[in-house]
Each structure stands twice: as C-alpha cells, then as structure tokens.
matplotlib code that plots the C-alpha trace (Angstrom):
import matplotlib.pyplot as plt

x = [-24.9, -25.4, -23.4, -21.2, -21.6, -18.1, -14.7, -12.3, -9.1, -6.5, -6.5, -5.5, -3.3, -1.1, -0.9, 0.0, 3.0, 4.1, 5.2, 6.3, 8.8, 10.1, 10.6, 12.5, 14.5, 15.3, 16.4, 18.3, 20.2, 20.9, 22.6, 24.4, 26.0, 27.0, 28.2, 30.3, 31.4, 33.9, 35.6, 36.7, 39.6, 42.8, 44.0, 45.7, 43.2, 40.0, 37.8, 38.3, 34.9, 36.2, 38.7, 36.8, 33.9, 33.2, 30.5, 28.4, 28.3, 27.8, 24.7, 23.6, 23.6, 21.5, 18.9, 18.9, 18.3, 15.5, 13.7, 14.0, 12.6, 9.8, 8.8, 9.0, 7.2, 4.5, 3.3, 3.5, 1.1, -1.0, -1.0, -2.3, -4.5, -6.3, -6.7, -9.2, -11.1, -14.4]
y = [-3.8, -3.3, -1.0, -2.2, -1.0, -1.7, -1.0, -3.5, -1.6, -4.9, -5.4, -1.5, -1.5, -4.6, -3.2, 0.0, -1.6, -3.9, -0.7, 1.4, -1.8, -2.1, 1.5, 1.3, -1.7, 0.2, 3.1, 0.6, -0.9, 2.2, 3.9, 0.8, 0.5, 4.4, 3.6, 0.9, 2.8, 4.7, 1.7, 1.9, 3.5, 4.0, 1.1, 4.2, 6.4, 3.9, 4.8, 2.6, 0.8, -0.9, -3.1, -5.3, -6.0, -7.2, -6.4, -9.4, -9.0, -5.4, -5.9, -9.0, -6.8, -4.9, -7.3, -8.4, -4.9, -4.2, -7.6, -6.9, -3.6, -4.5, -7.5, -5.5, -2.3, -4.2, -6.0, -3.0, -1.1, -3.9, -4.0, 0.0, -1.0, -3.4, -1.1, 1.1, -2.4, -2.7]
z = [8.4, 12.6, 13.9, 16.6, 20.2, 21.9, 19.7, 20.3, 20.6, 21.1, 17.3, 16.7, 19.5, 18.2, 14.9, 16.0, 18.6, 15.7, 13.6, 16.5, 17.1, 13.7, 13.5, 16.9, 15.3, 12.8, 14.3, 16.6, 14.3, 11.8, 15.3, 15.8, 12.0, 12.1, 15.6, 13.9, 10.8, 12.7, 13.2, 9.6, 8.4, 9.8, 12.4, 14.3, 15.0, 15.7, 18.8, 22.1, 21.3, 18.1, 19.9, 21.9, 20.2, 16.2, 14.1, 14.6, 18.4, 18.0, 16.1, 18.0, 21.4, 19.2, 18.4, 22.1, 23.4, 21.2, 21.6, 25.6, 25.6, 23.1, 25.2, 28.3, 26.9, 25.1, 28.8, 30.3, 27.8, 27.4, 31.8, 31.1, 28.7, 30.5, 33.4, 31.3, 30.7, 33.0]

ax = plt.figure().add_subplot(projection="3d")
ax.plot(x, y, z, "-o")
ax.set_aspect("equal")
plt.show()
C-alpha cells in the first residue's frame, strides 16, 4: 500500500465541524428549554420573557440562531483554512 504524500485535511475538517455543530445545537436548545421551563408554574410569578413569546417560536429562534452562526462560522474556517493552502 503507497503511502500518501499530501494529507487532505477537508474530509477531517467537515467531520470534525459537523459534531462541533450538533454539540453547539444541542447545547442551544438544552439552554433554550431550561430558559423556558421557568415559564411553568405559577401564572403570578412568571418571568417577563414568558409573555410574549411561546414555546414554538422560542425554540424556532433557536434553530435560526444556530443554523446562522454555523453557516457563518463554517465559511469563515473554511476561508482560514484555505489560507494555509499553497
């Protein structure tokens, strides 16, 4: 088997954004459910937040967050990454 000269870094990279951004989605969206879950309870003493806003669009700001910062941070690596290219 010939040894290869060059490593080819793009396949490591993606697979190594991909579970950064399902970590980070994660994360997201376990902060945004404990965010909401002091919205339960007593009516009288919620938190300002939990009036103007439901659970759905709570979560779906969520989801839009983390799909803009993924797309903007994986361009931006993959900009640095191709810096280092010759």
């Amino acid at each position: 088997m010939a040894k290869k000269k060059e490593i080819y870094f793009g396949k490591g990279f993606k697979r190594i954004f991909y579970v950064i951004a399902a970590a980070w989605f994660i994360i997201l969206m376990a902060m945004t459910a404990a965010e909401r879950s002091e919205c339960i309870g007593d009516p009288s003493i919620t938190p300002p937040f939990c009036d103007d806003t439901t659970d759905v669009g709570a979560f779906s700001y969520s989801l839009l967050m983390w799909a803009g910062s993924t797309f903007v941070v994986y361009f931006f690596l993959k900009w640095i990454g191709a810096g280092f290219k010759k």
